[in-house]
N, C-alpha and C positions, 0 to 999 in steps of 0.2 A: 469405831473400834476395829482396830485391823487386824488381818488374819496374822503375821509375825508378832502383834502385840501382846493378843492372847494369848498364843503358845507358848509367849517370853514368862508370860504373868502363871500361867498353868504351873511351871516347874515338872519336876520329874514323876512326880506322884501323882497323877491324873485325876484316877481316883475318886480319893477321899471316902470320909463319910458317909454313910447312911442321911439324908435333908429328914428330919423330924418333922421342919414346914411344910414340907412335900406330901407326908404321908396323911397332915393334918387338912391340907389344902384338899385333897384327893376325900378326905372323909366326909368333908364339910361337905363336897358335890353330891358325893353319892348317897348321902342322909335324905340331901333338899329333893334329889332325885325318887328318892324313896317312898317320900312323904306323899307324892302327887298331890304338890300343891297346899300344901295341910287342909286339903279338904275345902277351902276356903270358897270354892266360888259361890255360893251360896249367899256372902256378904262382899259380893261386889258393888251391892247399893247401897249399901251401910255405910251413910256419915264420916261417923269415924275410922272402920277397918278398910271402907272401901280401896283408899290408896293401896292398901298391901296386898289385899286379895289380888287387883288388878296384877301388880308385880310378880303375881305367881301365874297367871296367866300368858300361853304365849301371844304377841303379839297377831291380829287377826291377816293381815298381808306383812305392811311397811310398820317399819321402829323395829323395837327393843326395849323389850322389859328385864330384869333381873331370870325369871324365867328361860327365858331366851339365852342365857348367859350357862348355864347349866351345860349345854353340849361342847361348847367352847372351850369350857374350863377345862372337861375333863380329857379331850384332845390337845390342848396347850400342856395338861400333866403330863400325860402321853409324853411329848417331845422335850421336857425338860428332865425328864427323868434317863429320856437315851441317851446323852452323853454320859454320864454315871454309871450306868448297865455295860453299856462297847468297851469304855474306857478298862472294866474288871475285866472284863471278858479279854481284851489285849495282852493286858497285865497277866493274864494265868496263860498267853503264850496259844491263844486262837488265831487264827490265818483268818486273814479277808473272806476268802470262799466260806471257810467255817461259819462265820458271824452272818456271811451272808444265808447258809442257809438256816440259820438258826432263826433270825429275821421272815424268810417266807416261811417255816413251816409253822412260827406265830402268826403268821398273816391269815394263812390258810386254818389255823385253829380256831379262831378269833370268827373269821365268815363263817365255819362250821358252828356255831357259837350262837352266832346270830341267826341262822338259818333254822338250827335249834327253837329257838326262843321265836320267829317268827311263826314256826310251826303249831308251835306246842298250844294242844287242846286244840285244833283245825284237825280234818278229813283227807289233808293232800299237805306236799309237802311243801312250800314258798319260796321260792328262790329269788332274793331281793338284794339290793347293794344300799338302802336309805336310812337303816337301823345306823346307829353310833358305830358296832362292834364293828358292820363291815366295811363301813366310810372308813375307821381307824384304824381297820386291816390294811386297806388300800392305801391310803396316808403313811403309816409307818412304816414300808417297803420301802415305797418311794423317798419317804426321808431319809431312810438309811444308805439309800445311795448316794447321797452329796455328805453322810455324815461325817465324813471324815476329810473334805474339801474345805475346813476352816467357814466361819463367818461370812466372808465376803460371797463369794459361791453359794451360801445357802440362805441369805438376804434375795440375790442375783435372784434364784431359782424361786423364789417365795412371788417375790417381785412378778416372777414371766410366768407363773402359772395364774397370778390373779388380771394382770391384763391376757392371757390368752383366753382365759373365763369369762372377762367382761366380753372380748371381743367376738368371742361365740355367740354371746346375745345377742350384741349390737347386729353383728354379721346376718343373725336368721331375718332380722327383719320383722314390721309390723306386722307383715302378711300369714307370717306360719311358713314363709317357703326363702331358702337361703339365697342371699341376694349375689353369692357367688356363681350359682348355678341356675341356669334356665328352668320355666316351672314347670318341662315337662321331665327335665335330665331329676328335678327334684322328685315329681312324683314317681317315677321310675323308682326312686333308691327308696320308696318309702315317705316322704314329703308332702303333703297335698299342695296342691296349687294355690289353694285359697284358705290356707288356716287349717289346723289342725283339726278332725271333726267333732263337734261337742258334743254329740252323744255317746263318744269313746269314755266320758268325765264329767261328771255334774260337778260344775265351780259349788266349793265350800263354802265361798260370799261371794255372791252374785254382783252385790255394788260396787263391787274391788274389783275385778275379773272385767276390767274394760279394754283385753287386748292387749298387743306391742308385744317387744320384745318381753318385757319383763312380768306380763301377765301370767295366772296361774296356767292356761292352758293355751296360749299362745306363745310360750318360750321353746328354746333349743333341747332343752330339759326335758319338756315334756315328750318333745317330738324322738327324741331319743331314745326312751323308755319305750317307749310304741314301736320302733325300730326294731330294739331288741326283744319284744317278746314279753316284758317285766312287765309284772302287777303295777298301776295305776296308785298310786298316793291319795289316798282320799282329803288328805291335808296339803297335798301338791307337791311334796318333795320328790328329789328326783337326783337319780345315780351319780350324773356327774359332778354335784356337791360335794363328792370326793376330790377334782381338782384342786378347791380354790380351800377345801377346809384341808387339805394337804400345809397349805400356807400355815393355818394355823397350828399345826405341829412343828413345821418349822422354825415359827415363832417362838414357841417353847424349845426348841433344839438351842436358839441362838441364846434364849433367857438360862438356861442350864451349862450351857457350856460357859457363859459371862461368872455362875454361883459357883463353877470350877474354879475360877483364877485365884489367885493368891493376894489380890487386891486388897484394899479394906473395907467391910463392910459396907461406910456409908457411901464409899463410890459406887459397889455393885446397887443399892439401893437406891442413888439418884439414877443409875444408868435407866436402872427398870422403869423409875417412876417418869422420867425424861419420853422411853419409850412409851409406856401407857398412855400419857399427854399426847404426844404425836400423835398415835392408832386413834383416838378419839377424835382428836382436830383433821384428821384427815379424812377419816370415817363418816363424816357429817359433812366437810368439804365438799365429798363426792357425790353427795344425796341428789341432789338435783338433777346431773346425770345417770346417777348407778342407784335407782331405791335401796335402801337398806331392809332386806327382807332375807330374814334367816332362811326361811323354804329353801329357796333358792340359792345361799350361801354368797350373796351377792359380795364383792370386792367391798364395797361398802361397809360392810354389815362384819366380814373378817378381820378388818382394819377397828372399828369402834368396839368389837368384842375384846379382837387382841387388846387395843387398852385397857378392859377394864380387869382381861385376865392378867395382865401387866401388875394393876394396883394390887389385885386380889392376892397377887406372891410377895408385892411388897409387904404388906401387912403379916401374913405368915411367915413368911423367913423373918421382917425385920425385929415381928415378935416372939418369936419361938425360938430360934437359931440365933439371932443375934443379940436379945437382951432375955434370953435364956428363960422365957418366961411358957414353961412346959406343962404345968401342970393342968392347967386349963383345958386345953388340946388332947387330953389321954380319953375319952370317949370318941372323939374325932377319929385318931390315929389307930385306934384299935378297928374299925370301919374303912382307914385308908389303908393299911396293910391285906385288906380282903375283899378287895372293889370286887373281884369279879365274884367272891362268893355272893355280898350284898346284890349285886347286878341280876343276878342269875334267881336269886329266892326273891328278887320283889317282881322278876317276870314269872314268875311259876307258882310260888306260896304265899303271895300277896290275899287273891281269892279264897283260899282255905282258913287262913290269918283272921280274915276279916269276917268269914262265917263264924267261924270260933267265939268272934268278939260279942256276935251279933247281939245274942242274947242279955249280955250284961250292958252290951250300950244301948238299948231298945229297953232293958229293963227300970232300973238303979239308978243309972247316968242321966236316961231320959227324963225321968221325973225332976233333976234338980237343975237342968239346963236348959238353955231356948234351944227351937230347931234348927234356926241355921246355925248353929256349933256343934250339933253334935257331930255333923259331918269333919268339924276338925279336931272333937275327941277322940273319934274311931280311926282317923288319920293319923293323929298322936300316937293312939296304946299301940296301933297295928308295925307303925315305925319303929316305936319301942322294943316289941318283940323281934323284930328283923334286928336290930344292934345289939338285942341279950344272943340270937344265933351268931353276931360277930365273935360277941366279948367270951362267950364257949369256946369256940375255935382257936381265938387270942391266949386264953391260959392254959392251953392243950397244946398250943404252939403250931397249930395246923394252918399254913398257909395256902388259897390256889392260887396257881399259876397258871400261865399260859404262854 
């Protein structure tokens, strides 16, 4: 899809619509998001439930579970939603500079945001870049500056920031020390000689944590966060996940600006689903050089998510948008129009929600249910009440932004 063909297919109106799928797609993350899991882990030995529980779980290093697909998604919404956004913003007669700063002082709101929610109920304040908000702070700048370079340039840039991701890894080496620099010029800048030191970090899974590039605390990643001073990931994530999950906002850039053309449906439909196939076939192609490990945002792991967040909008646009079938979706969407209210009350009033609950699901509930569910009833009601605070806001018409 070339960058003249698009614009030819775009027409004058840029634009367009409000994506209903969009908002629905966006609702459906941040419910799943909400739920923690529906409580489930509790029947991950169970027979029959145990497939699902597992899938709500993240994966423990390497794979990909549906789980794991949750931060993807809602950074893939992220970038199919910005050409729609610029495109308005053009249209009411904004200059480049204008959008441009409109662009970092979301950036910069979004970190404050997260730095918020990192804090909140701690003693001190957290200054971290591994949360969603400030990965997708960092990500969205950076997209916005090829946003308006057409397709082929923001593939280009997708493309060189995931191989220059991989080749930071590859580059630092099994050792913990960069195999571009001598291991005393490394330990100078901060590097050790010999691996990074493991009492800085107790590995989360000690039997996974065998080293290399792509180990939890013998990566670039990690040795970076040490560098700069940042809190330590107990889960092993780590700042420069920002590069390569940049891609993935990209990828939703490209998927958005394709929902702008003037095509007909079922071509933008096969385009996406064509895409999602490739991100998976190649995603798993890669495995055996590049693990597939979300921690670490591997090339891998962006390429098989982008696929599935590929299918994920086929199903929503192909059902909501293009065979008009809306009605279903209106609990969704009343949650996708107020991600960041949802976002912000399941890091903050999650706890208080569920004291609340406590009593009646320990009372009433308990008696008529086994114990491992009730951990997904109180999951349930707790989830419930966070989307009656959406559906409030929704008939009041009170949207946040940022």
């Amino acid at each position: 899809m070339g960058q003249e063909s698009v614009a030819a297919a775009r027409g004058p109106a840029s634009a367009g619509p409000r994506l209903t799928s969009l908002d629905a797609y966006r609702g459906f993350t941040m419910l799943a998001m909400a739920s923690g899991g529906l409580g489930m882990q509790q029947l991950l030995t169970d027979p029959t439930w145990g497939w699902l529980a597992d899938q709500l779980e993240h994966r423990r290093w390497e794979g990909c579970t549906f789980w794991d697909l949750i931060q993807p998604s809602f950074m893939f919404i992220v970038g199919v939603a910005m050409p729609l956004a610029f495109a308005q913003r053009r249209q009411r007669g904004d200059s480049w500079a204008r959008q441009c700063l409109h662009a970092a002082r979301r950036s910069l709101t979004l970190i404050a945001l997260g730095i918020f929610l990192d804090s909140f109920g701690r003693n001190a304040v957290v200054i971290q870049f591994i949360r969603v908000l400030q990965q997708i702070a960092i990500g969205y700048f950076l997209a916005f500056l090829v946003l308006d370079r057409g397709p082929k340039v923001q593939a280009g840039v997708a493309a060189l920031l995931l191989v220059g991701h991989t080749a930071a890894y590859l580059l630092w080496g099994e050792t913990g020390t960069c195999r571009l620099l001598p291991a005393a010029v490394a330990a100078a800048v901060g590097g050790p000689a010999n691996g990074p030191p493991t009492t800085a970090i107790v590995p989360l899974f000690p039997p996974l944590a065998a080293g290399g590039p792509w180990g939890p605390i013998t990566n670039v990643g990690f040795w970076v966060d040490q560098l700069l001073g940042l809190p330590l990931s107990s889960g092993h994530y780590v700042t420069i996940n920002a590069i390569s999950s940049t891609a993935t906002i990209l990828f939703g850039v490209l998927a958005g600006e394709l929902l702008q053309t003037t095509w007909p449906a079922r071509r933008k439909l096969g385009v996406l689903a064509a895409a999602g196939l490739a991100g998976l076939v190649v995603g798993l192609a890669l495995t055996p050089w590049v693990p597939m490990v979300k921690r670490l945002w591997t090339a891998s792991f962006t390429l098989f998510a982008g696929g599935w967040t590929c299918w994920f909008l086929v199903f929503f646009y192909g059902v909501i948008d293009v065979l008009s079938w809306r009605r279903w979706a209106f609990p969704l969407v009343v949650v996708g129009v107020n991600s960041i209210a949802i976002y912000v009350a399941a890091g903050t009033l999650r706890g208080p929600i569920r004291s609340a609950l406590q009593p009646f699901v320990a009372g009433p509930i308990a008696a008529a249910i086994a114990p491992p569910w009730q951990p997904v009833v109180m999951s349930v009601l707790s989830t419930t009440v966070l989307w009656l605070g959406c559906y409030w806001l929704y008939r009041r018409g009170i949207f946040f932004k940022v």
